[in-house]
Structure formats: C-alpha cells, structure tokens
N, C-alpha and C positions, 0 to 999 in steps of 0.2 A: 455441415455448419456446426453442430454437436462438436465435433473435434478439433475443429479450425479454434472456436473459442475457447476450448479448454486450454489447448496449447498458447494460446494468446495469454491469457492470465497468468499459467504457469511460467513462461517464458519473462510475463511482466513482471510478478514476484520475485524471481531470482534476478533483476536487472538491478533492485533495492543491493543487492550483496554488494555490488562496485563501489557504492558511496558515490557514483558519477550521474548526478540528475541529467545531463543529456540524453544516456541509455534509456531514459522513462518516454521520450518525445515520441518516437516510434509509434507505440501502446498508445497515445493519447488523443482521443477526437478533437480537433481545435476548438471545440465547445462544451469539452469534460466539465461535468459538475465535479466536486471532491465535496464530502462531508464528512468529517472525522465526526462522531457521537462527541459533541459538548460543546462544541466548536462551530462556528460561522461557517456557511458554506464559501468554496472558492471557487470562482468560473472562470474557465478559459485555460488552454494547454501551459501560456507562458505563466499564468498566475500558480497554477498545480506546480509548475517545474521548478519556480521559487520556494515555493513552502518547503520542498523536501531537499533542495539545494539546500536552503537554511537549517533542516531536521540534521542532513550529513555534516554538516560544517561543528555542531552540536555536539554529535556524540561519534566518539572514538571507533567503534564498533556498531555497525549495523548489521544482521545476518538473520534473512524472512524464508520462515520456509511455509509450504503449505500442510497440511498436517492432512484433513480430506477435500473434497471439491466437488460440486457437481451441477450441471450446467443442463437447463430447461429452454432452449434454441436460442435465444439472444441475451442471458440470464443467467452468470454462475454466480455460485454461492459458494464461497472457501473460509475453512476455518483454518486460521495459521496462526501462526507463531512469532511475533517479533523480538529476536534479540538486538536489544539498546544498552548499550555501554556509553559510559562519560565519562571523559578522560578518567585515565587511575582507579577506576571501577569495574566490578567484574560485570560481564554481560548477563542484564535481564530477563527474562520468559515473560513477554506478556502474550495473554493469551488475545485475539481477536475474529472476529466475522467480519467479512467483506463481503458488499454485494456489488457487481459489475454487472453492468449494462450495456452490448456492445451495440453499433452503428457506424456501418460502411466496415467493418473491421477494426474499429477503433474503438476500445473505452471513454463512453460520452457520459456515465453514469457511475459514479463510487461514491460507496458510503460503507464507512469502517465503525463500527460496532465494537467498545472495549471499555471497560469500566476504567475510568482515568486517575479517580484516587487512586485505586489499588497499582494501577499501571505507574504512577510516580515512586508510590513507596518503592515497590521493585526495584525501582531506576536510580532511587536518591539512597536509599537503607534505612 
C-alpha cells in the first residue's frame, strides 16, 4: 500500500508537466477535496480538473517536481517545487507542501501549503 501511494502522487505530480488537465482525471477520487492555502476549497474531480485547466491556459510554463515525500499508509506528505512562468517570463521556484489523502486508489484529499504573496512576487517580478 506504502508504495502503490507513493508512486500514485509521484506519477500525479509529473502529470502537472503536460499542461493537459485531462492527465490529472486518473489520480482523482470523484469526490477530491482540493485546498490550495488562502483559497476556497474545490469539490469534485470535474471541478479540481477546471481550476488547473484554467492554472495551464495561465501560464506558459508549468514544470512540478517533487523535492522529498513520504507516505504514512493512506497519507503522503511532499515537499515540491512549482515552476510557473507567464507568458514572456522566466520560470518561478515556488516552493510548496502537499498533503494527499488517498481512497479506493484515488486522491479524495489535497491541500497545497505555500505562502502566496511571496509565490506571486516570483511569478509577477
């Protein structure tokens, strides 16, 4: 179970590089919470698949990696890296924690952790 989830997360973090919100469906329990820290929660796969559909249309460059990870049986915790570029700008470092909750195999629980002034200044200059 330990390694089915890690590779689940990890697999789902790199699905962000395509810029193709379809790739995220897979990963997603039809009744995913999402909470980005500052931000309204979002419920529901197809509501999650919009937000980031709209993040990709956004910005020119998206590129998440995970930095470490580590997962307590239905429970990882990663700390990564979102690079965000908008049009005609270099790409961002912001730094973030992610906590996933998985159910049936699927992520039914995210909540992203990042301080967001500082993450716009990054992003705007």
């Amino acid at each position: 179970m330990t390694q089915r989830n890690d590779t689940l997360v990890r697999e789902f973090v790199e699905a962000f590089n395509t810029k193709d919100a379809d790739r995220l469906v897979p990963y997603l329990h039809p009744e995913v919470v999402f909470h980005a820290y500052g931000d309204q929660q979002v419920r529901g796969r197809d509501a999650v698949v919009e937000v980031w559909r709209g993040v990709f249309g956004t910005f020119a460059e998206v590129q998440f990696a995970t930095v470490h990870q580590a997962v307590d049986g239905d429970v990882v915790i990663a700390e990564q890296v979102h690079g965000l570029g908008l049009p005609g700008r270099p790409v961002a470092p912001v730094m973030n924690m992610a906590i996933y909750e998985i159910r049936d195999g699927k992520i039914a629980a995210w909540r992203d952790y990042t301080n967001p002034e500082y993450a716009q200044k990054l992003v705007t200059g």
